[in-house]
Short mmCIF file of the C-alpha atoms (twelve columns), coordinates in Angstrom:
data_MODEL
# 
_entry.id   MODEL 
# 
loop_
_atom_site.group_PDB 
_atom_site.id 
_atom_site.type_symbol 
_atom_site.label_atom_id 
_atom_site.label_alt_id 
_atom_site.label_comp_id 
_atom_site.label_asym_id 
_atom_site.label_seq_id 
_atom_site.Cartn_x 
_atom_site.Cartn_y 
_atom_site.Cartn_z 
_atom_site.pdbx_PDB_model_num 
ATOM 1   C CA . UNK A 1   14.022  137.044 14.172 1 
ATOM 2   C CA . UNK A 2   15.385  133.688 15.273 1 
ATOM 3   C CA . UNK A 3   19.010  134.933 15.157 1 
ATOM 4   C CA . UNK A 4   21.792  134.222 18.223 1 
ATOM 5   C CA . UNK A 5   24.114  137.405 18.743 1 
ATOM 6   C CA . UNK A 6   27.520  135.550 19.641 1 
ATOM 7   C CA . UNK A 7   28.185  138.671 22.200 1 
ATOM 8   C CA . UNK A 8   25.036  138.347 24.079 1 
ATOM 9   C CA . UNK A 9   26.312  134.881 24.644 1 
ATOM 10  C CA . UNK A 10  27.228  134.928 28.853 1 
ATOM 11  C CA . UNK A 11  28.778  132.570 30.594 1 
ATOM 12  C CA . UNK A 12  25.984  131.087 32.155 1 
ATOM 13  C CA . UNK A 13  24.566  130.855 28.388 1 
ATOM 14  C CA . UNK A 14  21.615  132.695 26.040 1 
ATOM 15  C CA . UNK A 15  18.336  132.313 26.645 1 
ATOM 16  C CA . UNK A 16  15.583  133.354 23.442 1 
ATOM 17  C CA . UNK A 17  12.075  132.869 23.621 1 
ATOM 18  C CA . UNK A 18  11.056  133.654 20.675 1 
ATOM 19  C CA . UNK A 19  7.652   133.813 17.788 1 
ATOM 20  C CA . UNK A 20  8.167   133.739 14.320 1 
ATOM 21  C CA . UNK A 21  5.378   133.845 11.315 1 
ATOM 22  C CA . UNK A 22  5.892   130.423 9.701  1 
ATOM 23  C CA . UNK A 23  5.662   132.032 6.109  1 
ATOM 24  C CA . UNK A 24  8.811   134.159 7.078  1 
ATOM 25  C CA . UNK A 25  10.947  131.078 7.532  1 
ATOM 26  C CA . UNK A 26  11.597  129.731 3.671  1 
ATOM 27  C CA . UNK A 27  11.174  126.061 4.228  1 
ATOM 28  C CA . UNK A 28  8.262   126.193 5.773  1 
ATOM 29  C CA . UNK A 29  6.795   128.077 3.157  1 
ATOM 30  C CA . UNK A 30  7.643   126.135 0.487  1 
ATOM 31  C CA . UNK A 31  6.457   122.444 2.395  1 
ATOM 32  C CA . UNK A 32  2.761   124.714 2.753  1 
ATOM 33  C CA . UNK A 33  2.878   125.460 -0.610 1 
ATOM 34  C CA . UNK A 34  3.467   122.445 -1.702 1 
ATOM 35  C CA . UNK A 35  2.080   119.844 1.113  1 
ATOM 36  C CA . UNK A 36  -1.382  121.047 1.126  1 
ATOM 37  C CA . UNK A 37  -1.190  122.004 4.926  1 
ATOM 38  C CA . UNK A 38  -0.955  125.389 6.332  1 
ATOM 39  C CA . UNK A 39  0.203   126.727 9.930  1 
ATOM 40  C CA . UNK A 40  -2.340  128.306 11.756 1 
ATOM 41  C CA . UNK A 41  -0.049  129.346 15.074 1 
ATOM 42  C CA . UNK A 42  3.541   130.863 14.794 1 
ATOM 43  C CA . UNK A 43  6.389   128.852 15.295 1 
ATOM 44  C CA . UNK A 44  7.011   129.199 19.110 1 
ATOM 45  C CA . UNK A 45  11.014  128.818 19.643 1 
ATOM 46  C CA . UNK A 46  12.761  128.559 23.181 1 
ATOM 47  C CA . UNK A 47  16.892  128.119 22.681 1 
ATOM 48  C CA . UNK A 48  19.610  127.798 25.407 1 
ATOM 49  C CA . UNK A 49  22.415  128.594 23.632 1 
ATOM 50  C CA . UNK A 50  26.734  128.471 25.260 1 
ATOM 51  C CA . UNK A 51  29.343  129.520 24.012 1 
ATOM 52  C CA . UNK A 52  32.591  127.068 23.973 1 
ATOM 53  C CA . UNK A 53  35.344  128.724 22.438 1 
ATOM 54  C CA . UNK A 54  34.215  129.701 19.027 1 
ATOM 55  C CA . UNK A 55  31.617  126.551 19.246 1 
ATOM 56  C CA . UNK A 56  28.151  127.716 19.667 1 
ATOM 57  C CA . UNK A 57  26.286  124.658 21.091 1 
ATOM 58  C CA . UNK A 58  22.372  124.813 21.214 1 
ATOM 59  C CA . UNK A 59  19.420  123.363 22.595 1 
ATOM 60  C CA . UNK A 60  15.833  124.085 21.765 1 
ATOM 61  C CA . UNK A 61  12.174  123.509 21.687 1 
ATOM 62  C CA . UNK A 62  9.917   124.684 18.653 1 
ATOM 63  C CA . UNK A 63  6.108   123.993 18.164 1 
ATOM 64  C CA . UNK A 64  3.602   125.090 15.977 1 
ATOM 65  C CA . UNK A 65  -0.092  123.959 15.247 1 
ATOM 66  C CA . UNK A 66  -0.286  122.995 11.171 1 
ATOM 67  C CA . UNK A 67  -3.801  121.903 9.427  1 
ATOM 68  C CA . UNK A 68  -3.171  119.151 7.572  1 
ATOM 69  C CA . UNK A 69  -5.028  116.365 5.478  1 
ATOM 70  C CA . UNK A 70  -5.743  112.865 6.955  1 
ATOM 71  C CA . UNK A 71  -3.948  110.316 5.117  1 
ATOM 72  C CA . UNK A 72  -7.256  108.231 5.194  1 
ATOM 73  C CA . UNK A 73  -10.179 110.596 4.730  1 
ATOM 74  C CA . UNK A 74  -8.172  113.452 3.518  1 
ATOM 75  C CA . UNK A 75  -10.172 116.011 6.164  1 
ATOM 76  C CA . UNK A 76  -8.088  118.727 7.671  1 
ATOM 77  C CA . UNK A 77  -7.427  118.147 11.437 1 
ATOM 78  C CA . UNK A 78  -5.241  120.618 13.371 1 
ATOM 79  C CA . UNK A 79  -2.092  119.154 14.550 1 
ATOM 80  C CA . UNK A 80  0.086   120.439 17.266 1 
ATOM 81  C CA . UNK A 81  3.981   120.189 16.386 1 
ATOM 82  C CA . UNK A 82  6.815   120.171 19.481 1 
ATOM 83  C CA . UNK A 83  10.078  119.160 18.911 1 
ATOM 84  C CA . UNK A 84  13.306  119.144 20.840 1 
ATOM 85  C CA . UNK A 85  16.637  119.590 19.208 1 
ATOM 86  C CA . UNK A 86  20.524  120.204 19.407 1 
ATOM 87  C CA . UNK A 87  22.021  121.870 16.788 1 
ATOM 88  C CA . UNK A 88  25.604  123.131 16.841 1 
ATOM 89  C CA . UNK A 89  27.451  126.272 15.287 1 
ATOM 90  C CA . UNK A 90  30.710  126.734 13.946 1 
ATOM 91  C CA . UNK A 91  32.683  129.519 12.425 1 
ATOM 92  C CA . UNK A 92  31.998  129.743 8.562  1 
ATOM 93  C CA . UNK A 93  35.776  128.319 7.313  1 
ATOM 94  C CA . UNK A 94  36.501  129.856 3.664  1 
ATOM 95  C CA . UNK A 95  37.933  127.042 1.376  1 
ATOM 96  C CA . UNK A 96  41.539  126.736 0.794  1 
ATOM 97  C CA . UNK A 97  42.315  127.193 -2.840 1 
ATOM 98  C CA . UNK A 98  44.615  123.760 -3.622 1 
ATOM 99  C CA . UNK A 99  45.905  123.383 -7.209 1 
ATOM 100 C CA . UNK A 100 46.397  119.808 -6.831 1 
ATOM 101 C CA . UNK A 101 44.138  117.745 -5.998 1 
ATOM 102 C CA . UNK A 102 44.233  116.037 -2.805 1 
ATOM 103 C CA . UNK A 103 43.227  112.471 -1.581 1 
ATOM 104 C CA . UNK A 104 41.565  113.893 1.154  1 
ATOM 105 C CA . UNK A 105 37.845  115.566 1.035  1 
ATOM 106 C CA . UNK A 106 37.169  118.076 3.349  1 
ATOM 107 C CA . UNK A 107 33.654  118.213 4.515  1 
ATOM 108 C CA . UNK A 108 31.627  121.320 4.506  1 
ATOM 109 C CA . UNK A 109 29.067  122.487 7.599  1 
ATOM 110 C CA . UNK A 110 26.513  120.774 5.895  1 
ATOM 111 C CA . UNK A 111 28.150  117.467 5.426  1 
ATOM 112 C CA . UNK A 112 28.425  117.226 9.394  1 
ATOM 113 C CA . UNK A 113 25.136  118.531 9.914  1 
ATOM 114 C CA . UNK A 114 26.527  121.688 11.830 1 
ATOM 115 C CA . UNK A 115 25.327  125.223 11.359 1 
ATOM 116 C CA . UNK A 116 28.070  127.048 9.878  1 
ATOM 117 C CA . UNK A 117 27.872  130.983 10.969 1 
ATOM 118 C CA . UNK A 118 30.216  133.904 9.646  1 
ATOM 119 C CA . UNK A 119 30.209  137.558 11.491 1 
ATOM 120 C CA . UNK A 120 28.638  137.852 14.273 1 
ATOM 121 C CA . UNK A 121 25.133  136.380 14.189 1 
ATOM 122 C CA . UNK A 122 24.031  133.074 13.811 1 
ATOM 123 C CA . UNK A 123 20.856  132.456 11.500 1 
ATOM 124 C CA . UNK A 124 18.633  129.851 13.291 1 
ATOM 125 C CA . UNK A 125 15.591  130.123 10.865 1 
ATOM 126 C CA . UNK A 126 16.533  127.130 8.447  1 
ATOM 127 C CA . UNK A 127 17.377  124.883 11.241 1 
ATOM 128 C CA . UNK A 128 13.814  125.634 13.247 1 
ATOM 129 C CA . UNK A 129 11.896  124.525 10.003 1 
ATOM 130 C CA . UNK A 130 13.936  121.552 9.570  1 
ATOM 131 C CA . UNK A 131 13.277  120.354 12.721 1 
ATOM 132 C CA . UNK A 132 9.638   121.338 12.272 1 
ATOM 133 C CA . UNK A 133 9.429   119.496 9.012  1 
ATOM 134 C CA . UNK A 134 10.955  116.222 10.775 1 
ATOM 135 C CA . UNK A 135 8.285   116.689 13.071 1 
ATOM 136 C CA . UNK A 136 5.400   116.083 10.555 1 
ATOM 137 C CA . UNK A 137 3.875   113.040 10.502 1 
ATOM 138 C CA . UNK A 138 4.551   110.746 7.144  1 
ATOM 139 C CA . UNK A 139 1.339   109.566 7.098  1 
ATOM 140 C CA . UNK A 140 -1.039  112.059 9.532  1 
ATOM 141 C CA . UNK A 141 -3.901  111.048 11.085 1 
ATOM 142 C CA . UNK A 142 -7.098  112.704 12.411 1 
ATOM 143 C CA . UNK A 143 -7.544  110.006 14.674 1 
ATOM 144 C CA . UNK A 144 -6.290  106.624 15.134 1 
ATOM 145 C CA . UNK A 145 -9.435  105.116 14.649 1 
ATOM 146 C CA . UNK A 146 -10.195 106.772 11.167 1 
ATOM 147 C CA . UNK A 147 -12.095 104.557 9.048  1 
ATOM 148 C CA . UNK A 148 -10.906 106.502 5.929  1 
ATOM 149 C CA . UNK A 149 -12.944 106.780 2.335  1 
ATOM 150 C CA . UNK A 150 -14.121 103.608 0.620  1 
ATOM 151 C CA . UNK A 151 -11.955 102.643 -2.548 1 
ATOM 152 C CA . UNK A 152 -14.779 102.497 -4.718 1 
ATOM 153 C CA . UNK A 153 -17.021 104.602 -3.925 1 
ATOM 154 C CA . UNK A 154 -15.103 107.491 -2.245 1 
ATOM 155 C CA . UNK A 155 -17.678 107.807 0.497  1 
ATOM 156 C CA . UNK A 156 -16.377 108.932 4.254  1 
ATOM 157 C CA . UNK A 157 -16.641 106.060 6.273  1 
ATOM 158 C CA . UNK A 158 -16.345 107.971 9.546  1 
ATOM 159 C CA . UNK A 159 -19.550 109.942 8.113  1 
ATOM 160 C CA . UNK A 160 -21.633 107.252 6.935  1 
ATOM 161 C CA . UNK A 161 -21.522 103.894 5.679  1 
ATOM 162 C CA . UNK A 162 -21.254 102.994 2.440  1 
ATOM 163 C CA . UNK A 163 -23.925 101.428 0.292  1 
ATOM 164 C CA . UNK A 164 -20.754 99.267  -1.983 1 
ATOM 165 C CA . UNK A 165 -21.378 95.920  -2.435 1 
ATOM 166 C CA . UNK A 166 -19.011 93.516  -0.480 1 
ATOM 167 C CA . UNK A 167 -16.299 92.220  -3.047 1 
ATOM 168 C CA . UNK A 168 -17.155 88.321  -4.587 1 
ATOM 169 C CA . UNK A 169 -13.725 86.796  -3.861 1 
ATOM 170 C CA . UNK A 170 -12.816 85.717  -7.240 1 
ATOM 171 C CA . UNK A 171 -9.290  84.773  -5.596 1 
ATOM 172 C CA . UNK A 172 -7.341  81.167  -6.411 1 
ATOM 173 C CA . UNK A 173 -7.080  81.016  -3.252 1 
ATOM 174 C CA . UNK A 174 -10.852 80.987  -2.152 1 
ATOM 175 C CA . UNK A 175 -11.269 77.479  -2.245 1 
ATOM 176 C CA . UNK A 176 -9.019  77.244  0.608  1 
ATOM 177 C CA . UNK A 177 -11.738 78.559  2.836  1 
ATOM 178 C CA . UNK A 178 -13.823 75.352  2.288  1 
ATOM 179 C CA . UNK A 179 -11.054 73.112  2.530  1 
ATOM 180 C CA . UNK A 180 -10.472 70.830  5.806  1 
ATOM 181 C CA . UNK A 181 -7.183  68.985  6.029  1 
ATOM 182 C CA . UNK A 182 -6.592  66.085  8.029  1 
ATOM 183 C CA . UNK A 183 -5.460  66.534  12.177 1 
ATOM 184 C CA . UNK A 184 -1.746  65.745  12.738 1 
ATOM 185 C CA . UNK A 185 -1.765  62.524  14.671 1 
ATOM 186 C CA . UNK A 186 0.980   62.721  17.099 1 
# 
């Protein structure tokens, strides 16, 4: 559900522990669509949540486990995602209609990076896979030792290894190798 009920706020604060089927939270979704990884446990949620005037301030913990590709050898690994986070929630403000224009911007929710709510529930799923999608790794690895694929063959170095050639250095800058300069005499 992943949804705060502002009157089941107390004053000692909200606790939710809470399980959610990654392909019911949008975002995630579409990055496992589209990313070529999939989530194999739900995303596990635990909020605190207070209350501060009409402020809603929160603090959380998700994880998940995703498959995922290496970035080297491009075999799917399970990884385990846990995050922490803060968000913040704020009544929904409906725009002023100004016929002139003004010098001044106002910023919307999103601008300040707030979670803007209206009624009486607060919708946490967007903000759980955002956090889970910062999470991910830019370049994920199986291990940090992962030899990867060879770049002209394509054959799995952590497998076997591969029967390539070595390269002939046709560099300029070969000659250098044999080269001996002179000591510095001091």
């Amino acid at each position: 559900m992943l949804r705060i009920r502002i009157d089941s706020i107390t004053d000692s604060g909200l606790n939710l522990d809470e399980r959610e089927d990654a392909a019911r939270l949008p975002l995630l979704n579409t990055v496992a669509g589209e990313g070529g990884l999939r989530f194999i446990h739900p995303v596990h949620v635990r909020i605190h949540a207070t209350l501060s005037g009409e402020t809603v301030l929160i603090d959380g913990i998700a994880e998940t486990v995703v498959r995922i590709p290496c970035s080297r050898c491009l075999e799917p690994f399970d990884l385990k995602i846990k995050t922490d986070f803060s968000a913040t929630a704020v009544p929904e403000i409906q725009p002023l209609i100004d016929p002139e224009p003004a010098d001044e911007i106002e910023l919307a929710a999103d601008d300040m990076d707030v979670i803007a709510y209206s009624g009486d529930n607060i919708d946490l799923r967007d903000e759980i896979a955002q956090q889970i999608i910062m999470a991910l790794p830019f370049k994920p690895l199986c291990r940090n030792a992962c030899k990867g694929l060879c770049s002209r063959c394509g054959a799995d170095l952590n497998q076997t290894p591969c029967q390539c050639r070595p390269l002939d250095e046709k560099s300029p800058f070969s000659v250098l190798k044999a080269r001996t300069f002179p000591k510095k005499q001091e």
